[in-house]
RODO-2510 file (C-alpha; in nm, 4 decimals, decimal comma):
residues 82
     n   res          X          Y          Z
     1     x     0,1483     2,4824    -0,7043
     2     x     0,2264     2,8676    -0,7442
     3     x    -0,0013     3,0800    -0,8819
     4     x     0,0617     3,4217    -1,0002
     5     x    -0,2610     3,6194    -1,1384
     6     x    -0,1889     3,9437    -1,3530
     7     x    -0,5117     4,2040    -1,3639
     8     x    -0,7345     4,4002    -1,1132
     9     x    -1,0766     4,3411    -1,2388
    10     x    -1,3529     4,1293    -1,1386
    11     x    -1,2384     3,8616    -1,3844
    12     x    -0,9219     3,8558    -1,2433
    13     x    -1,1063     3,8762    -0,8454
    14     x    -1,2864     3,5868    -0,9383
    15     x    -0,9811     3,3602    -1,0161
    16     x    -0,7912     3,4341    -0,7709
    17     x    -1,1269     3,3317    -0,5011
    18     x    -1,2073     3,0228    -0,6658
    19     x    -0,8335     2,9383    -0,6195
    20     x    -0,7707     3,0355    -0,2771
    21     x    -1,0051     2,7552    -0,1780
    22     x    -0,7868     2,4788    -0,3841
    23     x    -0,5824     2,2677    -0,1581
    24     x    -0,3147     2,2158    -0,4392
    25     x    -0,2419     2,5566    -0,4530
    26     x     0,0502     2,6542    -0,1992
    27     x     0,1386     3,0115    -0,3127
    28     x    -0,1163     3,2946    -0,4542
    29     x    -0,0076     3,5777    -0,5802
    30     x    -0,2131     3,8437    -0,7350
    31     x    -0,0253     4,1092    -0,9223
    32     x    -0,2989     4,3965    -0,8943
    33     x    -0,3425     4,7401    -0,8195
    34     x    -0,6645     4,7160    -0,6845
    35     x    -0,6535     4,8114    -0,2983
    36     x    -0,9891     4,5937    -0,2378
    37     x    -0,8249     4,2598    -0,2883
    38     x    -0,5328     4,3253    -0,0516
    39     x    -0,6759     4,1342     0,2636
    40     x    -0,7775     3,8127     0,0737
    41     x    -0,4435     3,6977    -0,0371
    42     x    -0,0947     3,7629    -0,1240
    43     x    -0,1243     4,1079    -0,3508
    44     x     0,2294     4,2120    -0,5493
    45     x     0,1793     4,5461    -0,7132
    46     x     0,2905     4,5487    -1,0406
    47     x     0,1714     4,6261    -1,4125
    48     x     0,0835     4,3629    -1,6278
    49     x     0,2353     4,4990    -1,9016
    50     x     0,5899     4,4902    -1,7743
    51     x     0,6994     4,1520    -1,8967
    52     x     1,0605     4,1808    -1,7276
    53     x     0,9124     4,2734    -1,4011
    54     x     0,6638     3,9620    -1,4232
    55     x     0,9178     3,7262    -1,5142
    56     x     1,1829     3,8284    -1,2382
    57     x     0,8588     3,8124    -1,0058
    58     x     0,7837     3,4359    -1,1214
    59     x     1,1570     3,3484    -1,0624
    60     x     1,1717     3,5282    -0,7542
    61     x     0,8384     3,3289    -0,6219
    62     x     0,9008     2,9582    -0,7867
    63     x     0,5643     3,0372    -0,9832
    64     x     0,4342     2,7142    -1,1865
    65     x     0,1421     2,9175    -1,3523
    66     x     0,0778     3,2336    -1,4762
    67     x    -0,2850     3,3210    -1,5491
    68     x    -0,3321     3,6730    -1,7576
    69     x    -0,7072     3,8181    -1,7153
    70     x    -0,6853     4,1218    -1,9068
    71     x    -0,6473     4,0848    -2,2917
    72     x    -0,3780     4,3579    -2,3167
    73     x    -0,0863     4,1704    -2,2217
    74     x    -0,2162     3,8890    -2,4171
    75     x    -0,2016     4,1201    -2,7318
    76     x     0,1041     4,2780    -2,6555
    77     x     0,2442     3,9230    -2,6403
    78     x     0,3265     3,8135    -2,2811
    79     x     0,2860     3,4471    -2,4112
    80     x     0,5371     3,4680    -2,6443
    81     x     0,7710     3,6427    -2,4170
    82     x     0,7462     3,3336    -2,1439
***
């Protein structure tokens, strides 16, 4: 499975992790900002709130799942647009 993780926080640290260490998952890809996460995994810069530039990213990368940590995209509807 691809994973794609919007958010830089420690919610969002925590996720990605936790699912590092899954066998299932084959692709990680945390869209951040946050320099301290670079060396654990695959980091993509790119702002959660740009809903074109996350869905061109999740066709780019085959992504199966997106997982949104911060509530801000949530409110400003990134569910809806997918």
């Amino acid at each position: 499975m691809n994973v794609l993780i919007l958010g830089s926080g420690g919610r969002e640290h925590a996720f990605v992790w936790k699912l590092a260490q899954s066998v299932t998952i084959r692709k990680l890809i945390h869209c951040s900002r946050n320099a301290g996460n670079a060396q654990m995994w695959y980091k993509r810069q790119c702002i959660s709130n740009d809903f074109d530039a996350i869905k061109n990213l999740v066709w780019e990368k085959s992504i199966d799942m997106v997982l949104v940590g911060p509530e801000d995209p949530l409110v400003k509807g990134v569910h809806d647009y997918f």
